[in-house]
N, C-alpha and C positions, 0 to 999 in steps of 0.2 A: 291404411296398410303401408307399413316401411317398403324402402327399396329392398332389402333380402327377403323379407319376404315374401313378396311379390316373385322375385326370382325361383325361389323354390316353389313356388303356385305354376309357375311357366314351366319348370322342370317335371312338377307332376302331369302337366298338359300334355306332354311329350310322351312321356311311361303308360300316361289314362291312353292315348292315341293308339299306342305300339303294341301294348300287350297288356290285356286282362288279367292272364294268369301271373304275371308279376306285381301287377299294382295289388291283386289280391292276396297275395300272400304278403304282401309286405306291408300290407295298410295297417295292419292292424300295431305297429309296432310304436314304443314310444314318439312322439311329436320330434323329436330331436333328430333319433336314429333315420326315424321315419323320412323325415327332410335330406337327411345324407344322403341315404342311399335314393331318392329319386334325382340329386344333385350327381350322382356318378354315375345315376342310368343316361340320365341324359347327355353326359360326357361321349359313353358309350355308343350309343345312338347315335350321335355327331359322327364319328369313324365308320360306325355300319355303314349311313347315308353315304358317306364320299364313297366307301368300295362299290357301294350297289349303286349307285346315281349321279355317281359325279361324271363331269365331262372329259378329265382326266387323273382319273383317280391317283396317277403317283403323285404326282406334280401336288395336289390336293394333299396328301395324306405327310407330303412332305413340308407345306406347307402349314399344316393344323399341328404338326411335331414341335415347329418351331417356334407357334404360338405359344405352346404349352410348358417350351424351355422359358419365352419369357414368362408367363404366368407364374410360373416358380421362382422367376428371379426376380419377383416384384415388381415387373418392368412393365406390365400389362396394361393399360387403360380397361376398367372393371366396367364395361358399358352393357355386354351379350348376362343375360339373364343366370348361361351354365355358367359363367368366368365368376359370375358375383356369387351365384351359390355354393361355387366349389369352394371359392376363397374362405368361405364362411366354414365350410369341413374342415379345410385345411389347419385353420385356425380352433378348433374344436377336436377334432382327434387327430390322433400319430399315423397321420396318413403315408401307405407305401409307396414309393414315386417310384420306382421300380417296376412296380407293378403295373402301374400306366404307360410307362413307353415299351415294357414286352406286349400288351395288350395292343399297342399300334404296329410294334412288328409283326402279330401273327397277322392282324388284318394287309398288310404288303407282303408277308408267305402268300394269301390267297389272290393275289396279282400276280405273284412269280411261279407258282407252282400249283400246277393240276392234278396231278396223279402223286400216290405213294407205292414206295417199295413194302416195308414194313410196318408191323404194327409200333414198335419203337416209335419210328421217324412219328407214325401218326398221333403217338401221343404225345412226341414233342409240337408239334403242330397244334394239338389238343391245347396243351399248360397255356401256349402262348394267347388261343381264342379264348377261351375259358377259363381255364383254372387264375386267370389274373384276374377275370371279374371278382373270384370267390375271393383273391386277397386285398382287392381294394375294398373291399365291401368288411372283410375280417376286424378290422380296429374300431368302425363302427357298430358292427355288430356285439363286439367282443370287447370291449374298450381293456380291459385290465389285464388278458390273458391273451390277447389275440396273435404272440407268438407264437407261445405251447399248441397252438389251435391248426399253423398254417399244413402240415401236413395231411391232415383232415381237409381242409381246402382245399388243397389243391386235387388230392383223389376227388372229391366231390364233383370237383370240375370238370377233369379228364372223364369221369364216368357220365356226366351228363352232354355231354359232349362226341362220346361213343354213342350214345345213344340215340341224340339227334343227327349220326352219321347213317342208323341201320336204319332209322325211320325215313327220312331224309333220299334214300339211293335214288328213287326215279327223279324229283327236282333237281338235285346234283347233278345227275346225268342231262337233263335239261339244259345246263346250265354249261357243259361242257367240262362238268369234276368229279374224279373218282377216286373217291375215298379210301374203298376196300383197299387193303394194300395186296400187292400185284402177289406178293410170294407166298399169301393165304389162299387166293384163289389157286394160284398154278398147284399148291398144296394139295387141295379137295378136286383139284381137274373144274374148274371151273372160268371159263375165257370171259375175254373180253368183246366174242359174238354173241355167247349166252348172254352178258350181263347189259348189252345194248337191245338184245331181242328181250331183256324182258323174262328169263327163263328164269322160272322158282322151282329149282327141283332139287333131289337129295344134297347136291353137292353146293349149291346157294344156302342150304337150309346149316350146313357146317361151317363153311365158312360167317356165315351172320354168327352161329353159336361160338364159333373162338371168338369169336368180337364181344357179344354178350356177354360172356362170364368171365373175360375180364372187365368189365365195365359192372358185374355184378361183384366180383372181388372188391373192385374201386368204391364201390356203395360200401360195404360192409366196412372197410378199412374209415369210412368219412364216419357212420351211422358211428363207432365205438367212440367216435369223440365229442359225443354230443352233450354228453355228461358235463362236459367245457364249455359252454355258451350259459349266457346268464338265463334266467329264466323269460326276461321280456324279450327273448327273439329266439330262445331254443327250437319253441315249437314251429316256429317259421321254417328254422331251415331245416330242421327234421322234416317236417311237411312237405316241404320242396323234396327232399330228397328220394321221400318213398311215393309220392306222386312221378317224378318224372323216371324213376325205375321199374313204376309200373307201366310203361310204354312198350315197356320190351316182350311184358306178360303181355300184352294186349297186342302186339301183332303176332306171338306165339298161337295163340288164341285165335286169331285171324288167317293161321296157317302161310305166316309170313310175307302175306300179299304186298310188300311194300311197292311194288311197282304200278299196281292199281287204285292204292288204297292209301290215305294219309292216316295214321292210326292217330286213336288220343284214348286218354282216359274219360270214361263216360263218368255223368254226373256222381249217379250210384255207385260204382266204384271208387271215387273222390271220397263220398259222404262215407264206405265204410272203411277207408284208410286212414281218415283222420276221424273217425268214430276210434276203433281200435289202437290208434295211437294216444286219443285222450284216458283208454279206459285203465 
């Protein structure tokens, strides 16, 4: 086994570790693609760990910034497994660099900032966690079109993203973050003693649904452009997309218990979402 590839076996070790539902849906894609995108998961990965685990996560996430200014300027020693596999992307598709250092600011938004005013703000917040995965990930997926594509991306993002916020409220809260933004709640009369006690009632139930259907907007505007991704990774992110939209059917379903309850999509429901996608 070469040294890249070996690097990208270390990167999939990373993706197999963290998340099931990603390595599964992405396993199936061409050997190439396939290799990319576990070479930017674990980019990604590297940023999560310093916010959630480092001992000082600015100082860290400022310090991984600046590796990654050298690693673009050639300047790098290719020793760490993600630096040799990325190089190997970089050098194989029209990667967006742009997209990786907004993706390190939203992770320092969540060191500066706990709470939101607006849904606005939240979705700027949103592009910068998310919706940059969906464009570093775009050229690989997309290699020939992946401009025409990024507005699809980026809704894609934001809505998945919304929706790991409505799912998410009690962790968050946990964790000392509140997403809802402040001027939906005061909107629906809903506080910020109900939202710490825990209280699911009419006025929680409105506020989650303006969040919802714009994040179900956000699907529908990514879903019309799917007809753009080639066919060896359409059905991937199509898949993704109506799998993690159905979360929101699924604590609707659950009478929106998110404060008790971690929702997800059950197996059965999986197998008939991408039954009916294939048919």
């Amino acid at each position: 086994m070469d040294r890249i590839e070996q690097a990208y076996n270390d990167c999939y070790e990373v993706i197999r570790r963290h998340s099931k539902t990603f390595t599964k849906a992405f396993g199936t894609l061409p050997k190439e693609k396939r290799n990319a995108v576990w070479a930017v998961y674990a980019f990604c990965r590297e940023v999560d760990d310093i916010v959630d685990e480092g001992d000082n996560p600015k100082e860290e996430l400022t310090h991984f910034e600046e590796t990654f200014e050298l690693f673009l300027q050639r300047k790098l020693p290719l020793v760490e497994s993600k630096w040799i596999a990325l190089d190997d992307v970089f050098s194989r598709f029209e990667m967006d660099q742009v997209a990786f250092y907004d993706m390190i600011r939203g992770q320092k938004m969540d060191l500066e900032k706990t709470k939101y005013t607006t849904l606005e703000e939240l979705e700027h917040y949103s592009y910068h966690v998310a919706s940059t995965v969906g464009l570093m990930l775009l050229p690989i997926l997309a290699p020939k079109n992946h401009e025409s594509l990024r507005a699809g991306g980026i809704a894609l993002g934001l809505a998945m993203q919304l929706t790991n916020i409505l799912r998410d409220v009690q962790e968050d809260l946990d964790r000392d973050r509140i997403y809802l933004p402040s001027d939906l709640m005061m909107k629906h009369g809903y506080s910020l003693v109900d939202l710490h006690m825990g209280i699911n009632n009419s006025s929680f139930v409105k506020v989650f649904e303006e969040i919802a259907e714009r994040a179900e907007m956000l699907y529908e505007q990514a879903l019309d452009t799917m007809e753009g991704y080639p066919l060896d990774s359409r059905l991937q992110v199509k898949g993704s997309a109506l799998l993690y939209r159905a979360i929101l059917q699924s604590i609707r379903k659950n009478n929106y218990n998110v404060f008790k309850t971690r929702h997800y999509v059950t197996q059965e429901e999986k197998d008939a979402i991408l039954l009916e996608m294939e048919a």
